[in-house]
C-alpha positions in Angstrom: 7.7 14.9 2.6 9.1 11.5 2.4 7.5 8.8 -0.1 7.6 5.2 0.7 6.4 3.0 -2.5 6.6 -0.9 -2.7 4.6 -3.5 -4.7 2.2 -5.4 -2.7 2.9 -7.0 0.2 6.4 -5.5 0.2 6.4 -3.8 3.8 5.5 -0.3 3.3 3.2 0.2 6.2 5.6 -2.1 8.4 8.1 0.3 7.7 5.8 3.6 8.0 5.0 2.2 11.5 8.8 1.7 12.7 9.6 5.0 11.5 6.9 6.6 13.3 7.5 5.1 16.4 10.9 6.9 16.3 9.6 10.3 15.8 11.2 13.2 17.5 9.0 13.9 20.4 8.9 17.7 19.1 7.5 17.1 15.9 4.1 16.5 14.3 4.2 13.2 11.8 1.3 12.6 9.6 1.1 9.7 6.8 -1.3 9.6 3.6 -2.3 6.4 2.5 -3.2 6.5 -1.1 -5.4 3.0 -1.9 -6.5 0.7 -4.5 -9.6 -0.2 -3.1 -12.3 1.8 -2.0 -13.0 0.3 1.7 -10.2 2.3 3.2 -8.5 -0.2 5.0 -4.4 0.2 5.0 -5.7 3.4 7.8 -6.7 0.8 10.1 -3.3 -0.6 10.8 -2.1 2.7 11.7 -5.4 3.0 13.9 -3.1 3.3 17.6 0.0 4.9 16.4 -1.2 8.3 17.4 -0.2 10.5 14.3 -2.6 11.9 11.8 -4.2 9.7 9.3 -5.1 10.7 6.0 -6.6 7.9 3.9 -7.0 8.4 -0.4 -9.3 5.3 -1.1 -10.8 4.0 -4.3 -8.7 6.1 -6.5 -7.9 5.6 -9.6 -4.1 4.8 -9.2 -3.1 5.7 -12.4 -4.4 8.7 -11.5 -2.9 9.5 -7.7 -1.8 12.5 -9.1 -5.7 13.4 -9.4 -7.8 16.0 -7.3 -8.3 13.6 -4.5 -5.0 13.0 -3.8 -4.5 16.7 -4.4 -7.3 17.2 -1.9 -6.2 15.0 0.7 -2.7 16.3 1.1 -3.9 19.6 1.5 -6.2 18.9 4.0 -3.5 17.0 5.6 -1.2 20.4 5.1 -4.1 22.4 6.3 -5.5 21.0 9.4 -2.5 19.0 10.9 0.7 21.1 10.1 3.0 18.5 10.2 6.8 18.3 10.6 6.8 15.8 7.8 4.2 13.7 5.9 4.8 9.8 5.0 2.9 9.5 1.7 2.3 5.5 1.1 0.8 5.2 -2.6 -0.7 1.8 -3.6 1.1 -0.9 -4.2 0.0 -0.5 -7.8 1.0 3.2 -7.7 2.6 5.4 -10.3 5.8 7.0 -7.8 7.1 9.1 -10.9 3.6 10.9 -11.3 3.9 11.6 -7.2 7.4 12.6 -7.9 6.3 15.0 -10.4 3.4 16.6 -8.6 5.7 16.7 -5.4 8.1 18.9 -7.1 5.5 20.9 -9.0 5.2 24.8 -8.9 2.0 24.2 -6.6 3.8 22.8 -3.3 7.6 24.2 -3.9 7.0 26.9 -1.0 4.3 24.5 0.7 6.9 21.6 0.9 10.1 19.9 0.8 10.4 16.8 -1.2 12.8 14.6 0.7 13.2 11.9 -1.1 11.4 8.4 -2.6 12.4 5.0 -1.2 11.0 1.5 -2.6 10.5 -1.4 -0.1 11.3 -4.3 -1.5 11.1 -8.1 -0.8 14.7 -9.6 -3.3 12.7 -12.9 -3.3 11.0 -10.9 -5.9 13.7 -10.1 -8.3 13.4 -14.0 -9.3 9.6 -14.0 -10.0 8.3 -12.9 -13.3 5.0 -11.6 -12.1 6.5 -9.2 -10.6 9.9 -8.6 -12.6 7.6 -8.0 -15.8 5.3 -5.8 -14.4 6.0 -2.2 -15.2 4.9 -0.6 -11.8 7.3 -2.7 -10.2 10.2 -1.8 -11.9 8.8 1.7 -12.2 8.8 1.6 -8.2 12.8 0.9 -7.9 13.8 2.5 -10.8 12.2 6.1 -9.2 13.6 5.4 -5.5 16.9 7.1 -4.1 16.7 4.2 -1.5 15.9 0.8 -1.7 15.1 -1.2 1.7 14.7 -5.1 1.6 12.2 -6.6 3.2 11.9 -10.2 4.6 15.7 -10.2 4.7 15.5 -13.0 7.3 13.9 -15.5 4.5 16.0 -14.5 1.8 18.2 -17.7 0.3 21.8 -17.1 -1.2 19.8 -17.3 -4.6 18.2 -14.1 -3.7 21.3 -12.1 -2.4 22.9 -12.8 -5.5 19.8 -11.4 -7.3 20.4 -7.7 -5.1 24.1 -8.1 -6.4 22.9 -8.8 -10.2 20.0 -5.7 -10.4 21.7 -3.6 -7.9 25.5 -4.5 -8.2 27.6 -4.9 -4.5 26.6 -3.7 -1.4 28.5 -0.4 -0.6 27.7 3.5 0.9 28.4 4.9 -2.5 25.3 2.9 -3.9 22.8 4.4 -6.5 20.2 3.9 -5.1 21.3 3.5 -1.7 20.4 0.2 -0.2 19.3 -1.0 2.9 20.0 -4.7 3.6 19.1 -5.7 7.4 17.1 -8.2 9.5 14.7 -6.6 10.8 13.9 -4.4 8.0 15.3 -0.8 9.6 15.9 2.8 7.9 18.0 5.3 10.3 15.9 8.3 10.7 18.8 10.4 9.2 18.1 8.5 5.7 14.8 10.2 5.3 16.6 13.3 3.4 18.3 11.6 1.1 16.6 12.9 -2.2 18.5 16.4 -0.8 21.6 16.1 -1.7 21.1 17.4 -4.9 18.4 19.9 -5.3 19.4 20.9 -8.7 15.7 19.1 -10.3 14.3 21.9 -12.6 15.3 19.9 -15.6 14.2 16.6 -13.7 10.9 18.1 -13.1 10.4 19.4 -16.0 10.6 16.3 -18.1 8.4 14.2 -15.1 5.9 16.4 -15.7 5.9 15.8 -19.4 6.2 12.1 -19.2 2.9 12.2 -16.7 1.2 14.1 -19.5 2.0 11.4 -21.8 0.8 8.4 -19.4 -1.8 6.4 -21.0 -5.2 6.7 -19.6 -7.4 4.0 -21.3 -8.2 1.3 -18.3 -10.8 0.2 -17.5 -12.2 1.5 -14.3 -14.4 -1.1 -13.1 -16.1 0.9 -10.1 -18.5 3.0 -8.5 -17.2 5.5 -5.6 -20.7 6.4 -4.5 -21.0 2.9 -3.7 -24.3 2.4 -5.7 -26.5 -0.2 -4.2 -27.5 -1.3 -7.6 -24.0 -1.8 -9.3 -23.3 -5.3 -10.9 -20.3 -5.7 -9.0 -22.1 -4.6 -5.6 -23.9 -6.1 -3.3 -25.8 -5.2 0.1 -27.6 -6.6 2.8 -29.2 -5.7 5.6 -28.5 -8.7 8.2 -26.2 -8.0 11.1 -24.8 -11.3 9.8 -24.2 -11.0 5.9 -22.1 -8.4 4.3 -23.2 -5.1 4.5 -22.0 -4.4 1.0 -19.0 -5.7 -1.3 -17.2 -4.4 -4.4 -14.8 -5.7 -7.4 -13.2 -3.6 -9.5 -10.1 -4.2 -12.2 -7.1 -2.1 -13.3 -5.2 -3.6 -16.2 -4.7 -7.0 -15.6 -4.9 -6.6 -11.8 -8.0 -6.9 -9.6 -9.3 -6.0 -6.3 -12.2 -8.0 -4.2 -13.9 -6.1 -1.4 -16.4 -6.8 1.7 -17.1 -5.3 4.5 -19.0 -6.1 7.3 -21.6 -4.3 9.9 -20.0 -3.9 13.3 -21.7 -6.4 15.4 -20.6 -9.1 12.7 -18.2 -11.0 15.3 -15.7 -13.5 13.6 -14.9 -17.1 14.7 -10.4 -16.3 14.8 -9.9 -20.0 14.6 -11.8 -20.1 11.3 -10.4 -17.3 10.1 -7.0 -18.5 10.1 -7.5 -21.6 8.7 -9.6 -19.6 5.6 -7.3 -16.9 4.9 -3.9 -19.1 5.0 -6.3 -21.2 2.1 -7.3 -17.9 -0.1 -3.6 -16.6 -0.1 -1.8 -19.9 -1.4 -4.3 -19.4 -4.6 -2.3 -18.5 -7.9 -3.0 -15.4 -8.7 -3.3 -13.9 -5.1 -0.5 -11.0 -4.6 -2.1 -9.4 -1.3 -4.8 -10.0 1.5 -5.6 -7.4 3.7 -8.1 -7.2 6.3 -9.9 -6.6 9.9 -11.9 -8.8 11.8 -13.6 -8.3 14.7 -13.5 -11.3 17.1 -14.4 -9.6 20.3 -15.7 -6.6 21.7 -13.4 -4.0 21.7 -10.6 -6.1 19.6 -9.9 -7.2 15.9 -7.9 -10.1 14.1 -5.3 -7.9 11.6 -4.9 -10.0 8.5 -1.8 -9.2 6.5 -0.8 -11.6 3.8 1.4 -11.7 0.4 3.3 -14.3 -1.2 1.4 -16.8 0.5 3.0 -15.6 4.0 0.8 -14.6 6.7 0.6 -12.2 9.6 -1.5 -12.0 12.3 -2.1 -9.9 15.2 -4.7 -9.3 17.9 -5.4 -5.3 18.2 -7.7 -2.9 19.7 -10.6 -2.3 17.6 -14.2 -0.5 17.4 -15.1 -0.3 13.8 -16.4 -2.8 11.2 -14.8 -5.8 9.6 -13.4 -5.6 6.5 -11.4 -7.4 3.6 -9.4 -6.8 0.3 -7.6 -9.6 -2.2 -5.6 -7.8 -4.8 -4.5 -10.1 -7.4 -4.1 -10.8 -11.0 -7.1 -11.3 -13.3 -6.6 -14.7 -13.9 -7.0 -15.5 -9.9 -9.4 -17.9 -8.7 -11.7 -15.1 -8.1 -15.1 -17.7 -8.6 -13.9 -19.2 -5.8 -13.0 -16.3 -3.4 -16.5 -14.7 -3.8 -17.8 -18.3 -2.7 -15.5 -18.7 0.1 -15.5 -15.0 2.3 -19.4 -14.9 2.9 -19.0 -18.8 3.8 -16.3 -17.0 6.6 -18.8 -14.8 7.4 -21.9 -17.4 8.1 -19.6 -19.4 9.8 
């Protein structure tokens, strides 16, 4: 059991995707993807990598420690019997609950915990939206390796920034870090929370500082999807959403729409709209899937005002999620993503 965290837009599922393309051909891989929002969309970009898929949406993810994360790892355990299992929490995920639970009574003779590793974009370590945000720091300070992402846009300012948080490059590094372009982890690295398996104590007091985690938020949603919610819509038309959701964690947010599957996307529209919705202050993540022809989809992948695109097989529905803080422009995304969709 290996976890991979990162704050949003860090690379996670980039690097899930590399590492399961360089499975052993004898072993079964799974991954569970544990999500903010509740469309379940971070399973779509593993949709043709052939392993099997767990997905843990609309969880509360102060909570991924909760009976549906519970329940979807077992299920995972129960029906696939993988080799090893890729957990990727949210990017607003709690890794020293997961930890915790990981190493709990209840999976020691289920599963191996192999270790935690943070992906992590240095260009970061210089902002203070993300350097003062707890999760974030909580994120690197529970890894045993750190891998940089985006290394190939990094400026001396923000290797100097690895060297201040992490001190200098070198094998005897805690945590171990990974500094490459492309972003790459040696399969042989995925063990490294084994060398010392000596974690009674360590559990002991994880599991008391989860018991301790403050609960009040304020849990803006509706997992039955109700119809009638404020915050949801629905309609009908092939050409209009078929229903749309916004919920809020904290000081963070999450917008989300998704479409009916024979809503077909304009792709030149599309890029020009999404590159304007993730320049907006405020906007940490956009992620989404829209269908532009039969049988294929535009992948939208976009943080830090960076985007990536990619044309990929498809059959499902569109579908789109902005995470971002609560002072975001959100007036004017709801305005702008059913204009996208009309267009």
């Amino acid at each position: 059991m290996t976890l991979i965290t990162g704050f949003l837009g860090a690379g996670k599922t980039t690097l899930i995707r590399q590492l399961l393309g360089r499975a052993p051909a004898n072993e079964r891989w799974a991954v569970l993807v544990n999500e903010f929002g509740d469309i379940g969309l971070d399973g779509a970009f593993y949709a043709e990598v052939g392993v099997a898929i767990r997905e843990v949406p609309g969880g509360c993810v102060c909570c991924t420690t909760s009976a549906a994360f519970q329940l979807g790892l077992n299920q995972l355990i129960r029906q696939h019997n993988p080799d090893r299992i890729f957990i990727e929490p949210s990017g607003l995920g709690h890794p020293k609950q997961i930890i915790a639970k990981l190493r709990s009574d209840y999976y020691r003779d289920v599963l191996l915990f192999t270790g935690a590793f943070c992906v992590l974009d240095a260009r970061n370590l210089n902002d203070e939206r993300y350097t003062k945000h707890a999760i974030f720091n909580d994120q690197i300070e529970s890894a045993d390796g750190i891998v940089f992402s985006h290394v190939d846009r990094y400026l001396q300012a923000d290797k100097q920034n690895i060297t201040s948080r992490f001190g200098a490059l070198s094998p005897s590094a805690k945590p171990s870090l990974y500094l490459s372009d492309p972003m790459h982890l040696d399969l042989e690295a995925l063990d490294i929370g084994l060398a010392d398996l000596s974690y009674s104590a360590l559990v002991a007091q994880e599991i008391t500082d989860s018991s301790h985690h403050d609960h009040d938020h304020d849990h803006d949603h509706d997992h039955d999807h109700d119809h009638d919610h404020d915050h949801q819509s629905h309609d009908s038309s092939s050409q209009g959403v078929g229903w749309n959701y916004q919920k809020q964690q904290d000081a963070m947010q999450v917008l989300g729409w998704k479409w009916s599957k024979d809503k077909v996307f304009d792709e030149t529209e599309l890029r020009s709209s999404i590159q304007s919705m993730a320049i907006l202050e405020g906007v940490y993540r956009i992620k989404g899937v829209f269908v532009t022809g039969l049988g294929e989809a535009l992948f939208v992948n976009a943080s830090r005002g960076e985007l990536a695109l990619s044309i990929s097989p498809w059959c499902e529905s569109s579908r789109l999620e902005i995470i971002g803080s609560v002072e975001g422009r959100w007036p004017f995304l709801c305005q702008t993503v059913p204009v996208i969709a009309a267009s």
